[in-house]
Structure formats: structure tokens, C-alpha cells
C-alpha positions in Angstrom: -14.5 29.4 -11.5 -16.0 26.2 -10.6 -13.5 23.8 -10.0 -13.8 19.6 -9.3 -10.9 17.4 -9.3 -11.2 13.8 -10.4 -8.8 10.9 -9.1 -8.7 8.1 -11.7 -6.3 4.8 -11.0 -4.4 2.6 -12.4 -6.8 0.2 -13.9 -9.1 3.8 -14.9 -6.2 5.0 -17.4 -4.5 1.8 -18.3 -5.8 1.3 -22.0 -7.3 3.3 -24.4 -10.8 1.8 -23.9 -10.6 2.7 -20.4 -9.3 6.3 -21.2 -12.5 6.6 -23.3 -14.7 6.4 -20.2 -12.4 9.0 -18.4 -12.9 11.6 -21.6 -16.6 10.9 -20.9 -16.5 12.2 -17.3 -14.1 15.0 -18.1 -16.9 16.3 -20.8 -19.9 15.5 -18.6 -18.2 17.8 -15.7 -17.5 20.6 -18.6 -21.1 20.3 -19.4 -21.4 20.9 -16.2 -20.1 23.9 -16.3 -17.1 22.8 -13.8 -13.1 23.1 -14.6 -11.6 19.6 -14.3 -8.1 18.9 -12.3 -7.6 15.4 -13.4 -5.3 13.3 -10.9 -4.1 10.0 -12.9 -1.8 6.8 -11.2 0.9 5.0 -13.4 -0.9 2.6 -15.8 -1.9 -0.4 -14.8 -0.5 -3.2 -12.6 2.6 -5.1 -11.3 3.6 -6.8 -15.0 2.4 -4.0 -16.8 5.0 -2.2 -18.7 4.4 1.1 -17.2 3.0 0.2 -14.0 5.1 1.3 -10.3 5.9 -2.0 -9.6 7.5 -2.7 -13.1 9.5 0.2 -12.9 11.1 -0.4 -9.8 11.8 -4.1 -10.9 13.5 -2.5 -13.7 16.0 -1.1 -11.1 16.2 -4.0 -8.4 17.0 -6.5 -11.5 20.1 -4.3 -11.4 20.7 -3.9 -7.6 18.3 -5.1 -4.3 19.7 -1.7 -3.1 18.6 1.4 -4.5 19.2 4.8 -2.5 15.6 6.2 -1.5 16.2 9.7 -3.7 16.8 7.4 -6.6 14.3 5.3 -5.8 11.7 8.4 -6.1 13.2 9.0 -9.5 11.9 6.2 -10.6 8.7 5.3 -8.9 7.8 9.2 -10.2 8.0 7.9 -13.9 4.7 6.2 -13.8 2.5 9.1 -13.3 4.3 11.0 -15.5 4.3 8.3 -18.4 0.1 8.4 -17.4 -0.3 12.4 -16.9 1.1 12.6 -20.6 -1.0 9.9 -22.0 -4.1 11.1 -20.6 -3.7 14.8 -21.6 -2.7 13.7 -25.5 -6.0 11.5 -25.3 -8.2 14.4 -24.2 -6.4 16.6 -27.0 -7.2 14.2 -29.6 -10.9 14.2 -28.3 -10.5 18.0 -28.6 -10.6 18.8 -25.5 -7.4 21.2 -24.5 -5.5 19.5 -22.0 -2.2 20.0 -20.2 0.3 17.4 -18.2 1.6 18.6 -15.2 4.3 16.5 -12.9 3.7 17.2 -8.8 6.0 19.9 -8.3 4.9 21.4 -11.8 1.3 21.6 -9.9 2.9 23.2 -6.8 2.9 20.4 -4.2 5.8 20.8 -2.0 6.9 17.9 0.4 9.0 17.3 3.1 12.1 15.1 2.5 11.1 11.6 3.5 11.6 10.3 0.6 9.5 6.9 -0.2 6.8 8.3 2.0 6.7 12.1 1.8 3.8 14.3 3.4 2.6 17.5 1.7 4.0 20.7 3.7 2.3 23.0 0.9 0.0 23.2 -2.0 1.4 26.5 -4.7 -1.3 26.1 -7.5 -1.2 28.8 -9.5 0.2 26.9 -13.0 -2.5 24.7 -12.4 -5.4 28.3 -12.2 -3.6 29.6 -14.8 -4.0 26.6 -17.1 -7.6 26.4 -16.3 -7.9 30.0 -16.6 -6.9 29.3 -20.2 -9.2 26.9 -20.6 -7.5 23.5 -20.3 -7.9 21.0 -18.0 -4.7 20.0 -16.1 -3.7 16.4 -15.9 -1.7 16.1 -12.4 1.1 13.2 -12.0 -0.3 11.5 -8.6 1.7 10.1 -5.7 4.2 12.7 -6.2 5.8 15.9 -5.4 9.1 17.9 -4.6 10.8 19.7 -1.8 11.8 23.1 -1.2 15.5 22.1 -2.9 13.8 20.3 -6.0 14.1 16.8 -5.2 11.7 14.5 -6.3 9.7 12.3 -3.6 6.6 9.8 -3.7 4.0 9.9 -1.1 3.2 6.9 -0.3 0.6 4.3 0.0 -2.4 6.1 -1.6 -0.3 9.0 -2.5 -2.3 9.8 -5.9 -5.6 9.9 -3.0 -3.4 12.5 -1.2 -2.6 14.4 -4.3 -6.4 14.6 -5.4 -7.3 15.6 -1.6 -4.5 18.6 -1.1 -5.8 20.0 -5.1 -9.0 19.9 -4.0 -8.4 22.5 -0.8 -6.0 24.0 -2.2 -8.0 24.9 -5.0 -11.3 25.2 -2.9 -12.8 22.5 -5.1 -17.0 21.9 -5.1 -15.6 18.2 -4.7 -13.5 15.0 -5.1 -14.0 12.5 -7.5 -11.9 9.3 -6.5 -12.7 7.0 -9.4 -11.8 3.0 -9.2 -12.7 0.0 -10.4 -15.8 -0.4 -7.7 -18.5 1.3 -7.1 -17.9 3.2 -4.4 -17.6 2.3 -0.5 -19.4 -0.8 0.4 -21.0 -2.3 4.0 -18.0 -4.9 3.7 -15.6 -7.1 1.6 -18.2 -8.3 -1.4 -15.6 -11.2 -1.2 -16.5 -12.1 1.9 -19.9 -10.6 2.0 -21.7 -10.8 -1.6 -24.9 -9.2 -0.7 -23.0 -6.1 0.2 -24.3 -2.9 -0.7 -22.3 0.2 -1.5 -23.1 2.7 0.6 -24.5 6.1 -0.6 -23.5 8.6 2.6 -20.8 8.2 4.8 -18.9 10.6 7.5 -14.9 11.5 7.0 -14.8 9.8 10.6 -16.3 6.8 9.3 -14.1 6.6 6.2 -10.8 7.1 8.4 -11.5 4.2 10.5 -12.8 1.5 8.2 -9.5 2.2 5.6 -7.8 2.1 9.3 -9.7 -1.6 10.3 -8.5 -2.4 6.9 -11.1 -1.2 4.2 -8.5 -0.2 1.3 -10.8 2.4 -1.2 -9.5 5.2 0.2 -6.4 6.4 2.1 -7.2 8.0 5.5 -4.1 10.3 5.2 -6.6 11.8 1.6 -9.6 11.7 3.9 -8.0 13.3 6.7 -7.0 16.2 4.2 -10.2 16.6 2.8 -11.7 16.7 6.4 -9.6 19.8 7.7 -10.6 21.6 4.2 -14.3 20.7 4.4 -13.9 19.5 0.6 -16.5 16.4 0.3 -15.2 13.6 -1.6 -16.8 10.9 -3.5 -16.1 7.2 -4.5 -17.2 6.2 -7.7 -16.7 3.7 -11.0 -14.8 4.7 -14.1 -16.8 2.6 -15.8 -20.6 3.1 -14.6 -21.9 5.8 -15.9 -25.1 6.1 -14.0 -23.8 5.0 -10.3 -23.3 8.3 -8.3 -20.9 6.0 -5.6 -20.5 6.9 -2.1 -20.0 10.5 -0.9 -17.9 11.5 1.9 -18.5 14.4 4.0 -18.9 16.3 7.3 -21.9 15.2 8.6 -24.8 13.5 8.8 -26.6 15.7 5.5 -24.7 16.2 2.2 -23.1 19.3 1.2 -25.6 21.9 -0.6 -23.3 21.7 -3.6 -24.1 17.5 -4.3 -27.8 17.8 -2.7 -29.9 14.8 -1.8 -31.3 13.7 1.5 -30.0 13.7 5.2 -28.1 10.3 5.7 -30.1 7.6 7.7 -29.4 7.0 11.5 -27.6 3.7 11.5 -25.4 2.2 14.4 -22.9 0.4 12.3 -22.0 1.6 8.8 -19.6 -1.0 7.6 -17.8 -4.3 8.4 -13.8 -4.0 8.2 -11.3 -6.2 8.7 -7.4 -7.3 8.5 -6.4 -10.6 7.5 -3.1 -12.4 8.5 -1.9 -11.2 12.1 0.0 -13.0 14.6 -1.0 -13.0 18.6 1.3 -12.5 20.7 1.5 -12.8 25.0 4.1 -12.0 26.9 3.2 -13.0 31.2 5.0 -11.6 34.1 5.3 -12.4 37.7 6.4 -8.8 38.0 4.0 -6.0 38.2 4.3 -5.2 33.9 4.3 -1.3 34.7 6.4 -1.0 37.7 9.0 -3.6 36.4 9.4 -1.3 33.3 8.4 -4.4 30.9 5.8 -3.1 29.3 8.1 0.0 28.2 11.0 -2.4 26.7 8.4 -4.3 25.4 6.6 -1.9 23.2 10.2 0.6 22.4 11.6 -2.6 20.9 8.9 -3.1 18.8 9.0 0.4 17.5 12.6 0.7 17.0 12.4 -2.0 14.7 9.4 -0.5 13.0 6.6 -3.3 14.2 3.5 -1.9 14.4 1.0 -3.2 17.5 -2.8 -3.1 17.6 -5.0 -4.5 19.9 -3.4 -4.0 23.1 -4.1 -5.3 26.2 -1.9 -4.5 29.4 -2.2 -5.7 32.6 -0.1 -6.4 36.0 0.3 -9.6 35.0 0.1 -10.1 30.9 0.6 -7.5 27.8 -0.3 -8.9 24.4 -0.9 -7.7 21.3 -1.3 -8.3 17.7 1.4 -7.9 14.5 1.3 -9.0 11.1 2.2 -12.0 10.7 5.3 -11.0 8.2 6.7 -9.0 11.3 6.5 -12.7 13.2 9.9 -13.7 12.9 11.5 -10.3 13.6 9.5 -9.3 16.7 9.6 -12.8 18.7 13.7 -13.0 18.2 14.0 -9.5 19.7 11.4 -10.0 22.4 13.3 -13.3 23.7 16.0 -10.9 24.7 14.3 -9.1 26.9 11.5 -11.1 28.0 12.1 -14.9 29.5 8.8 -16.2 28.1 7.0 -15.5 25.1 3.6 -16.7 24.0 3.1 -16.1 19.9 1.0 -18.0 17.3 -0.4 -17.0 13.5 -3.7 -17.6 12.2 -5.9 -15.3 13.6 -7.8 -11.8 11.8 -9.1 -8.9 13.1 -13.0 -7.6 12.8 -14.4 -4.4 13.1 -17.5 -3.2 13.0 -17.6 0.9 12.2 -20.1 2.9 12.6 -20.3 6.7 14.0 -23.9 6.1 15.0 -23.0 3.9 17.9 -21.5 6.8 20.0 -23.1 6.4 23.3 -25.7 3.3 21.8 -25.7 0.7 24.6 -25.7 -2.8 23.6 -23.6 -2.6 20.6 -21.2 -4.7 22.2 -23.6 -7.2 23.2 -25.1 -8.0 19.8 -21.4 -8.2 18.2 -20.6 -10.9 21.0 -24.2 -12.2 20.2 -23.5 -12.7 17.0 -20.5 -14.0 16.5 -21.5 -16.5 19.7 -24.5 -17.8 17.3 -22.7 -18.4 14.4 -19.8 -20.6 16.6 -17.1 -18.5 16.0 -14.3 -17.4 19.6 -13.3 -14.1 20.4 -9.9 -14.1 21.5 -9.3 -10.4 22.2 -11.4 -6.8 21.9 -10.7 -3.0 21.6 -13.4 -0.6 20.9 -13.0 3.5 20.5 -16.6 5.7 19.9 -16.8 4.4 16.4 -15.4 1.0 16.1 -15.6 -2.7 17.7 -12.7 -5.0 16.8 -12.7 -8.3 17.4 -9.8 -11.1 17.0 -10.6 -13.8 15.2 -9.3 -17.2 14.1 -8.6 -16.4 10.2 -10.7 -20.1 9.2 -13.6 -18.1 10.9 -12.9 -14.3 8.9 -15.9 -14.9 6.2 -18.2 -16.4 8.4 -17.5 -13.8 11.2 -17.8 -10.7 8.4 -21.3 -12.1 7.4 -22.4 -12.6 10.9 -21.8 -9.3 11.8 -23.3 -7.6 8.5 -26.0 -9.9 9.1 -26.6 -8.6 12.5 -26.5 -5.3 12.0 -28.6 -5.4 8.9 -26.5 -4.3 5.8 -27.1 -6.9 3.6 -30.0 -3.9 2.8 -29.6 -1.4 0.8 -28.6 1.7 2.7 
């Protein structure tokens, strides 16, 4: 049995002229002669009636305070509500269907509720029900622990569902369908000429949705990585776009075909909007006065995540978000006599597995941004990324430089 599982959102499954398109890739994979696992969000968006965020409101207009188990309960509903939809739509199109909640389709969690991580995949209802013919209509974003408690996933979570089906049930692929295209060289609102790419590596994914890149969750990629299950980004709504595909290497897998991806250096421009800078400066030695520790064990007790670090005997700084502002300079003012924090600045990245071991990639980054007038305030750089800091006036000006420079304003 031939087996691919497609991903559709909330936008994908929302009405029933969108659920018309989703019918049409369902029989197009049957024709195919593949069994479909169909992975469906909650309908729609905040304001919608069935959408996550409605739900939830339904609760808070009630109480600000909800206990996380409960909170599951509810933030669960949506996927149901759109599991149960989708599977009476592809019954009336006469194609057998069957709805199936998370722990229905055998995913087992751990108990942190709000943001659970799969422990286990148990699939058998769903090969049985594909066994029998039908295609199984998962509830994303969820699943249950060993005691039968319900729990959400997460950011992404219907990504992470879609990702543990397809290993678990050694899929041929992944279809993550969305409102786009597929994965593109950059933010088309801040870059319009750019193109959606057709190849690119699990590595490269992970740290462009890391820079900020938000198609697909890295925690879904990361899954599909360990199972060598290659994924793919597509539209709901184009029929004839094949999107991006995600895989291992640097040629596609024998069961999608094609050609071997093209050597590039950089394979798409990320970035994260809305972060603070902060500096902190010591007369003391940072690491033999112990400040650096308090410093950044602060931080994480209250839950403030840091990025581009810089620590030396006489400075640390770092960036936050800028909603974490407030919080993080009251609580480093009691530890630290002097603290140096302003908003208004962005964060860059240029992503690319190819420059592994490239010289000069750093240089024509610096290069371009120099030419098009625009300060770098801080840099960190790993084997596939460059960040840069920016000042958020200069974000759209700084994304096109770099695409620009690195020439995917081309199609790839």
C-alpha cells in the first residue's frame, strides 16, 4: 500500500469552495494509485466561528484564567469540528472517508499540555481504515497521553501531526498545502520579485522557519528529517504548481523524480521583525565576575528567549522581542547597575547550505547592505546562515539588497 499524507490549513478547509479543491487532490492522489491520510486545521481564522482563536475567546469571555488541561479541551474542538466536515464532504463526493481525532489516529504525547511533543505514533485504526478503503481525515495539532488526556502541540502542531503520519506510516511523501505556493527566496512582501523555490534541504528549511520564515514548522521538518520522509509545500488552490520539495539532499527522492538541485550559496532571505537590543557593560571581567551567568539564568527563568549573542570581558548584549522589553530590563536592573536597551531594530538572515566553507560570503552580505546605506549593528553566522541586525526602517530595503545580491530575484 502506497501511502501519502496531505496537510491542508485553515484557509484550505474553511468553506465549501475551498473543500472542493481539497476533494480534487484527494482524487488526483487516488488516481494515483496512493492511499490518502488527510491532516486538516480548525476552519478558518481568528473571527471565524470555528476557528482556534474563536474558541478559546469563547472561554476567556468567561474567565482570563483557564487551567492548561481545559484549555486543550477546547483548542482540540477545531480540528475535530474540521476532521468531520472534511470527511462528510469527501463522502458526498463519493469518496469513503473516515474522521479520526489525534489519539483516535494513535498519536501519543507527553503531558505538557498547550505545547505537547509526540513520544509515539500507534497507527493501526488509521491502516485498517485505509485497508478498507477510506481515506482517514486526521484532527491536526493534537493528541493524548498515555492516561487519555487531551493536549495540543503547539505552534505548527497540525505540521507535526502530518510529519509523525508520514514516518510512522512510511509515507512516499508530505503534502503541506497552504495558501502560497510553496517556499519562496524571501517575504514577497518585502521582496515582490521573489520566486518560490523548487528544491530545498531539511537543513535549509529548519533554519529559515528558525530566522523567521513561517511555512513550515521546523519541529514537522525536523521529524520528517530523522524518517527520511520528503515533504512538499504546495497551493490548495493551484492545480498545476508542484511547490517546493523538501528533502535530504542535494537530488530529489526517486519516488518525486526530477533533476539534481542547483549549487547555490544562499537559498533564501529570512528575517524577524520587532526585537529590542540590549547591552549590558562591565568593568569586571563578564565571565569571572559570574555576570554573564545571572545575566542569561534570569532571562530564562522568566522564559525570555535571547539570540544574537555577543559576550565579551567587558560587554554581553543580545537581542529579545520587543514584547519581552518591559519584563527583561526591570529584572536585569536588579542585578546589573547599568543597562543599555532600545526597540526598533530587525534581524536578517541569509540561509543557504551551499555556503559551507564558501569564503566571501560574509563580505558580499556587508557589501551589500554597505551599498544600499543601511548599518549593521550586530552579526552571528553558523555553516548555513548569516544574520544581521538591522534598524527595522531599513528591514525591506535590507531583504531586497541581500536577494539582490545573491541573485534570487531569478527563478531557481
Amino acid at each position: 500500500m502506497r501511502i501519502i499524507v496531505q496537510k491542508f490549513g485553515g484557509t484550505s478547509v474553511a468553506t465549501p469552495e475551498a473543500r472542493q479543491n481539497v476533494i480534487k487532490h484527494v482524487r488526483r492522489a487516488i488516481a494515483d494509485g496512493l492511499s490518502p491520510v488527510l491532516v486538516v486545521s480548525a476552519m478558518g481564522r481568528r473571527g471565524d466561528p470555528y476557528a482556534t482563536d474563536t474558541l478559546i475567546g469563547l472561554a476567556r469571555a468567561v474567565s482570563e484564567s483557564i487551567d492548561p488541561q481545559e484549555l486543550d479541551l477546547i483548542q482540540s474542538c477545531g480540528e475535530i469540528i474540521a476532521a468531520v466536515v472534511m470527511a462528510q464532504s469527501l463522502a458526498a463526493a463519493g469518496l469513503p472517508a473516515r474522521a479520526f481525532t489525534g489519539g483516535q489516529a494513535g498519536i501519543i504525547t507527553d503531558d505538557c499540555f498547550n505545547n505537547a511533543r509526540i513520544i509515539e505514533v500507534l497507527p493501526d485504526a488509521i491502516k485498517e481504515c485505509l485497508e478498507n478503503g477510506s481515506a482517514a481525515i486526521v484532527a491536526g495539532f493534537q493528541g493524548v497521553t498515555r492516561k487519555g488526556a487531551i493536549t495540543t502541540l503547539g505552534r505548527g502542531g497540525s505540521d507535526t501531526t502530518a510529519a509523525a503520519l508520514g514516518v510512522a506510516l512510511n509515507a512516499e511523501y508530505v503534502d503541506i498545502f497552504t495558501d502560497v505556493g510553496g517556499v519562496m527566496t524571501a517575504d514577497p512582501r518585502l521582496a515582490p520579485e521573489a520566486q518560490v523555490l523548487e528544491n530545498i534541504t531539511y537543513s535549509e528549511i529548519c533554519e529559515m522557519a528558525h530566522m523567521g520564515a513561517k511555512v513550515v514548522h521546523p519541529r514537522a521538518v525536523e521529524i520528517s528529517m530523522e524518517g527520511r520522509i520528503p515533504l512538499r509545500v504546495r497551493s490548495t488552490f493551484d492545480d498545476h504548481s508542484t511547490g517546493t520539495l523538501i528533502s535530504e539532499g542535494r537530488r530529489r527522492p526517486a519516488a518525486v523524480g526530477k533533476e539534481s538541485l542547483p549549487d547555490r550559496v544562499v537559498t533564501g532571505i529570512a528575517h524577524v521583525a520587532d526585537v529590542a537590543l540590549f547591552k549590558i557593560a562591565s568593568v569586571q571581567d563578564v565571565n569571572s565576575s559570574g555576570l554573564a551567568l545571572k545575566v542569561f539564568q534570569i532571562l530564562a527563568q522568566a522564559g525570555v528567549s535571547v539570540d544574537l549573542i555577543h559576550v565579551s570581558p567587558d560587554q554581553i548584549s543580545f537581542i529579545i522581542n520587543s514584547s519581552d522589553y518591559d519584563r527583561a530590563l526591570e529584572l536585569l536592573r536588579k542585578i546589573v547597575p547599568e543597562v543599555t536597551a532600545s526597540k526598533g531594530y530587525a534581524k536578517v538572515s541569509a540561509v543557504g547550505a551551499g555556503m559551507r566553507g564558501v569564503p566571501g560570503v560574509m563580505a558580499r552580505v556587508v557589501q551589500a547592505l554597505s551599498l544600499a546605506d543601511i548599518p549593521i549593528y550586530q552579526t552571528t553566522d553558523s555553516h548555513t546562515n548569516i544574520s544581521c541586525l538591522v534598524a527595522e526602517q531599513d528591514l525591506q530595503r535590507a531583504v531586497w539588497a541581500l536577494h539582490e545580491e545573491f541573485g534570487l530575484n531569478k527563478k531557481q
